[in-house]
N, C-alpha and C positions, 0 to 999 in steps of 0.2 A: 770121811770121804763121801762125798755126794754121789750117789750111785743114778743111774738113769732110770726113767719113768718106764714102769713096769705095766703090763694089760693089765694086771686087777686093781692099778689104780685109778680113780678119781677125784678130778679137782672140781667144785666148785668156783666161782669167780662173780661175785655180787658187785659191781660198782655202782652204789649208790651219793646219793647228793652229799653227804656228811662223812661217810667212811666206805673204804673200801676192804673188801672181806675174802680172803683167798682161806678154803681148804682145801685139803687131801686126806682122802679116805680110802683106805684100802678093803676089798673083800674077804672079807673069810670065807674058809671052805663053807660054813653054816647059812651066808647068803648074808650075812652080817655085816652092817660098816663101822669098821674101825677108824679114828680119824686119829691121823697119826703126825698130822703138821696143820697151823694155821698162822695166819697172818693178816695182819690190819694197818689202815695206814688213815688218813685223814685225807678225804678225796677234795681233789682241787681241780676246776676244770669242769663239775659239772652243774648243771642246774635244772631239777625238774626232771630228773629224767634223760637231758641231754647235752651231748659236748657243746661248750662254748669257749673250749680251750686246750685242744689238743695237746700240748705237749706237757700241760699240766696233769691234764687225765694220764698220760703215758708214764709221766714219776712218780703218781702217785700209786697205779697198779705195782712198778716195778719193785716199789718201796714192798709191798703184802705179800707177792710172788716171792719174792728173795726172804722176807722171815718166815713163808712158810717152805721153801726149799730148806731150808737150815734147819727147822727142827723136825721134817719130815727125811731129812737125810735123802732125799730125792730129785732130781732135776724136772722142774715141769716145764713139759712140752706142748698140754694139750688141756684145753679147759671147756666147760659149761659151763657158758656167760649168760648172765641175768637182763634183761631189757622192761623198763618200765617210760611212762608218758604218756601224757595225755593223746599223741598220735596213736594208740593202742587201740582198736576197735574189734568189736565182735559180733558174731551174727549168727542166725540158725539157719542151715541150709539142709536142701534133702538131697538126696541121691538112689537113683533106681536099678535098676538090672535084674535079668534073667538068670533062673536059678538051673545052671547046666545040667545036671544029672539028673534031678528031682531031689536033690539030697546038698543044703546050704555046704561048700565047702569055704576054705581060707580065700581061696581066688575071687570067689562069686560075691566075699563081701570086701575085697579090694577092688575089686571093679565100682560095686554102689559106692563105696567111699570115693572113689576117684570121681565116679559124674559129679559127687558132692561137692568135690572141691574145684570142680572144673568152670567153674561162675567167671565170670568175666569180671576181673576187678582192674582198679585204676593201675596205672604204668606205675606209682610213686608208691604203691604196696605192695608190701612181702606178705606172705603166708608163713605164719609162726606156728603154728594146729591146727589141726583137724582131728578133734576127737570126740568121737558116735559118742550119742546119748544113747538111743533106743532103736532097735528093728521092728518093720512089721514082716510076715509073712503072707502074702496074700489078703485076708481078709482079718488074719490076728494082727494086734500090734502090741507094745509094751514090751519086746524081747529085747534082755539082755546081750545074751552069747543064744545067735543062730544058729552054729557051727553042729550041722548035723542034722539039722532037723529039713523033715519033705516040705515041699511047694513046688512054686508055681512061677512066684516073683518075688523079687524082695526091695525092700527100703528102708531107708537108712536117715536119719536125723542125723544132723553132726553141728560140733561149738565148733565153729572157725575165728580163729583168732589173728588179726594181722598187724603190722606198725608199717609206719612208711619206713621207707626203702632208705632216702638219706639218712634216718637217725640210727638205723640198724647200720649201715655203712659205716659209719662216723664211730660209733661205740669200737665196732669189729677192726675197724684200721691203728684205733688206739692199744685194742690188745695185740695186733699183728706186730705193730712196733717194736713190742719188746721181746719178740721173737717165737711170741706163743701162736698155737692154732688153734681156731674154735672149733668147736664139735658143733654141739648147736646153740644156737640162740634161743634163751627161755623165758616166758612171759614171768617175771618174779613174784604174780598172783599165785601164780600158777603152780610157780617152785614154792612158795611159802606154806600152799594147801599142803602140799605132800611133808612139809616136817609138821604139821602142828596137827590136822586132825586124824580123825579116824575112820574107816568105810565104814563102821555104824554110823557116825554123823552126817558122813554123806547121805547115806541111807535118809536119815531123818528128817535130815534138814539144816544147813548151817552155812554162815555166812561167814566167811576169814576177809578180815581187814590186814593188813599189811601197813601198818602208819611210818610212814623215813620220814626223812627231814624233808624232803622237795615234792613225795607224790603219797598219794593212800591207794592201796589194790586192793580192789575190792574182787572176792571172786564167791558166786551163790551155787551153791550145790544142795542138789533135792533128787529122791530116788535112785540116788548113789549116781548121778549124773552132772555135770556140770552143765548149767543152766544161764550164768550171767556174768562177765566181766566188764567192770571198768575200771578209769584212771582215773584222778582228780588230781590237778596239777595244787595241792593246796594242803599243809600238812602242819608235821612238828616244828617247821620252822617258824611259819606265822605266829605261833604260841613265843618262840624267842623273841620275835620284834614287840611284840607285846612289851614282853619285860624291858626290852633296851628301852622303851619308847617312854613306858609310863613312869620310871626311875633313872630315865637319864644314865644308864649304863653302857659299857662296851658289848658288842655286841657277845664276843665270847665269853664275856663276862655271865651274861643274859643266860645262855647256853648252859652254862656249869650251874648256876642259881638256880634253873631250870631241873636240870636232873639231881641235885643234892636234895635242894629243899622244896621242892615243887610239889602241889598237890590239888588233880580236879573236883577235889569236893571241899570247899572251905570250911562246912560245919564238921570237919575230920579233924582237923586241923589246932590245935590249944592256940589262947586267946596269951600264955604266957612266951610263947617261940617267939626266938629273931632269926633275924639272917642279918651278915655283912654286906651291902651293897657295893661296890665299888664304882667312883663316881669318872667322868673327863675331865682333862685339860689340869689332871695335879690338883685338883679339888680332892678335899677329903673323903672316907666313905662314910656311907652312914647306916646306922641301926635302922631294921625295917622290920616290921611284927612278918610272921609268916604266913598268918591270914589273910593279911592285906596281898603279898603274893598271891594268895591261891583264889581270893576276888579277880586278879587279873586272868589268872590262868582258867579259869572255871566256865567264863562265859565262851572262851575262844572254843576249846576240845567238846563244848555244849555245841556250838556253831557246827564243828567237823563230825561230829557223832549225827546231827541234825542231815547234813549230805549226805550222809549214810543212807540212815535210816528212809528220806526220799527214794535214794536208788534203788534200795530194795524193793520198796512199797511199789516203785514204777515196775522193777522186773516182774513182780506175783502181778499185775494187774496186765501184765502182755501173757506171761504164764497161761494167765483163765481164759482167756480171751484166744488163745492158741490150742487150747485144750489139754494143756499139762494137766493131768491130774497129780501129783506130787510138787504142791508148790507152797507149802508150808514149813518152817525152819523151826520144828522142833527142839531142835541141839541146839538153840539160840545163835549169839556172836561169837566170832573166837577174832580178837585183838593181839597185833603182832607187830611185829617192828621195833624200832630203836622208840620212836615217842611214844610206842602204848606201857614203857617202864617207868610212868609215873603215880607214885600214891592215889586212890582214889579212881581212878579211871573207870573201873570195871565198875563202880559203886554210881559214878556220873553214866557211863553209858547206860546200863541196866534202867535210868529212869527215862531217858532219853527212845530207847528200845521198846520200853515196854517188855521185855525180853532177859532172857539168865544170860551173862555176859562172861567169857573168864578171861583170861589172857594165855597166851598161846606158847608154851618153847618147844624146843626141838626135840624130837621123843627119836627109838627107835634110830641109836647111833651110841658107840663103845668108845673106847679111848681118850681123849682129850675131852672127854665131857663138862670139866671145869669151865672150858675156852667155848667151847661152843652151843651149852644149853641156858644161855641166855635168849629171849626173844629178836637182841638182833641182829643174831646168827644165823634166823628161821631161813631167809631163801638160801643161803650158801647150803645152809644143810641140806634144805631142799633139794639142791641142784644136784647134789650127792645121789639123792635119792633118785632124783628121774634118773640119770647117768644107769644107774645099778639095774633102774626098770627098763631101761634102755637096753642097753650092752649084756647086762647077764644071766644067767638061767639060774634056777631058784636053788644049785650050787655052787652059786657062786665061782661058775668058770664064765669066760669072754665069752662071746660070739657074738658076730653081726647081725646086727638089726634088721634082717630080710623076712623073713618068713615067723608065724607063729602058727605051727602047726598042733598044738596042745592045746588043749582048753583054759590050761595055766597062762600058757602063754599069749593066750588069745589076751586074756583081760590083763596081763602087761601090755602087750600093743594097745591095746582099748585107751588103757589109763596114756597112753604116752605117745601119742598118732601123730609121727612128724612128720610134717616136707620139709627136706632141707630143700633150701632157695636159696643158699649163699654159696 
């Protein structure tokens, strides 16, 4: 019997270009997420990032929601839904204010965060985050958690992250349809940082790729601060047309060829492997060596790891020039998503980098870990995880998202600074 969604659970809700990914994770008293239902469906409806088919997107969620209703024994009502596209933009802003007492409390730096946010942006944008990198105090700067400490005045840096408004809309009406409520909307750079690294990495330095089928999220963190995001509308699907194109295959054909036998480094590769191509139009298929695949595939994820490694290059070069002192990525790349599961990647990005490359799953989650510590499960687990950073105190009981009056709970609010806008 399917019993109703209970406070200490949550659902994630990834709808990406190629599948769409529902879980449920419930709290332990330890603060722990147990994931106790999940569900997947083959998403139809969207591209890049965004609807171009409404009531396709709407079966194709209802299809993930209902097999993870079923083996979470639960009724979901209530989800954190993923938002990715190249409409995604971000920027560094400041915020100021007067320190009321002599003594930083929670108020004095919700007010600096609020001038921060308070910028005049276009009518066709939503505000996704608002989350401080660093404080100054007066004449100090580089503060983490000011909560406590004397002055004078304070300021505030902060990542602001926003999407237009129709494509948030568009997404959110398709979950509304099927009778779910959203909680928030999450950038799934965003949500994927939070299952793959670590606050040492952030500390260090490290850059999380996010590779789907229709976009790559790039998100850069340095000084344990998130410093840089963007979108490229340009990903693991391009690698599929590749293959349909250069062997005359069906496209889903390409797809499966793709992740069986696919590999971005050719010299990995034996000169004895085949693979079965399957050809159009009732044509036989044919024998194809497996090297000669991975010539195709090599130059392409060379090309995407090459956009990479650009945007990074351009973030540290505004970094210095703004005066970040922590703009070095130490911890190297961390590759994520459904297209960084193929052979050789980390071995091709790493020359491409310059840089130690690994690939990323989902840590830091109990239960069904079979289903969901694959890499592209990274944002739903993700969202698990904001949800927990969100909603719960570090035992794992509910409460609302108002106030963080503990130093614990300060750097939860830190890590997870929302406007809802919907």
């Amino acid at each position: 019997m399917t019993k109703g969604m209970d406070d200490n659970l949550i659902v994630g809700l990834d709808i990406g270009t190629a599948t769409v990914s529902a879980l449920v994770g419930e709290i332990l008293p330890d603060g722990q997420i147990n994931v106790i239902g999940s569900g997947s469906s083959p998403s139809r409806g969207m591209d890049k990032g965004g609807v171009n088919d409404l009531e396709s997107v709407i079966k194709s969620v209802e299809r993930a929601v209902n097999q993870a209703e079923l083996m979470a024994e639960h009724k979901i009502s209530k989800v954190y839904l993923s938002i990715s596209g190249q409409h995604i933009t971000s920027r560094i802003e400041k915020g100021m204010g007067a320190i009321s007492d002599e003594e930083v409390s929670q108020e004095d730096m919700d007010r600096a965060i609020h001038t921060a946010r308070s910028i005049k942006i276009g009518e066709e944008e939503r505000i996704l985050h608002v989350i401080p990198q660093e404080f100054k105090i007066d004449h100090l700067g580089g503060i983490k958690n000011p909560l406590g400490l004397s002055g004078v005045r304070m300021e505030v840096s902060v990542h602001m992250i926003s999407c237009h408004n129709d494509m948030a809309r568009n997404v959110i009406k398709a979950v509304e349809r099927c009778g779910l409520t959203v909680e928030q909307l999450v950038f799934s750079g965003l949500a994927a940082s939070d299952a793959v690294i670590t606050e040492d990495e952030k500390e260090l330095g490290v850059c999380v790729v996010d590779i789907g089928a229709g976009t790559m999220d790039v998100a850069l963190w340095t000084g344990g601060a998130l410093r840089h995001t963007e979108v490229f509308s340009y990903a693991g699907n391009s690698v599929t047309s590749d293959i349909a194109f250069a062997f005359g295959t069906p496209i889903n054909d390409a797809e499966e060829i793709k992740v069986k036998y696919g590999c971005a480094m050719s010299e990995l590769v034996s000169k004895d492997d085949t693979v079965n191509v399957p050809s159009v139009g009732g044509r036989p298929s044919r024998s194809l060596q497996r090297q000669t695949l991975s010539e195709v595939i090599e130059p392409r994820y060379t090309e995407l790891m090459g956009l990479i490694n650009r945007a990074i290059e351009n973030a540290q070069n505004k970094m210095r020039e703004s005066g970040v002192k922590h703009h070095h990525i130490a911890a190297g790349i961390v590759l994520t998503g459904g297209a960084s599961q193929i052979e050789g990647l980390a071995e091709c990005a790493e020359r491409v980098f310059g840089n130690q490359v690994r690939i990323g799953k989902p840590t830091e989650v109990k239960g069904l870990t079979e289903y969901v510590k694959e890499p592209y499960h990274s944002t739903a687990v993700g969202l698990l995880h904001y949800g927990k950073d969100s909603n719960f105190n570090d035992d794992g009981e509910y409460s609302e998202p108002k106030q963080a009056s503990s130093v614990a709970g300060f750097f939860t609010k830190m890590r997870n600074w929302i406007q809802k806008e919907f």
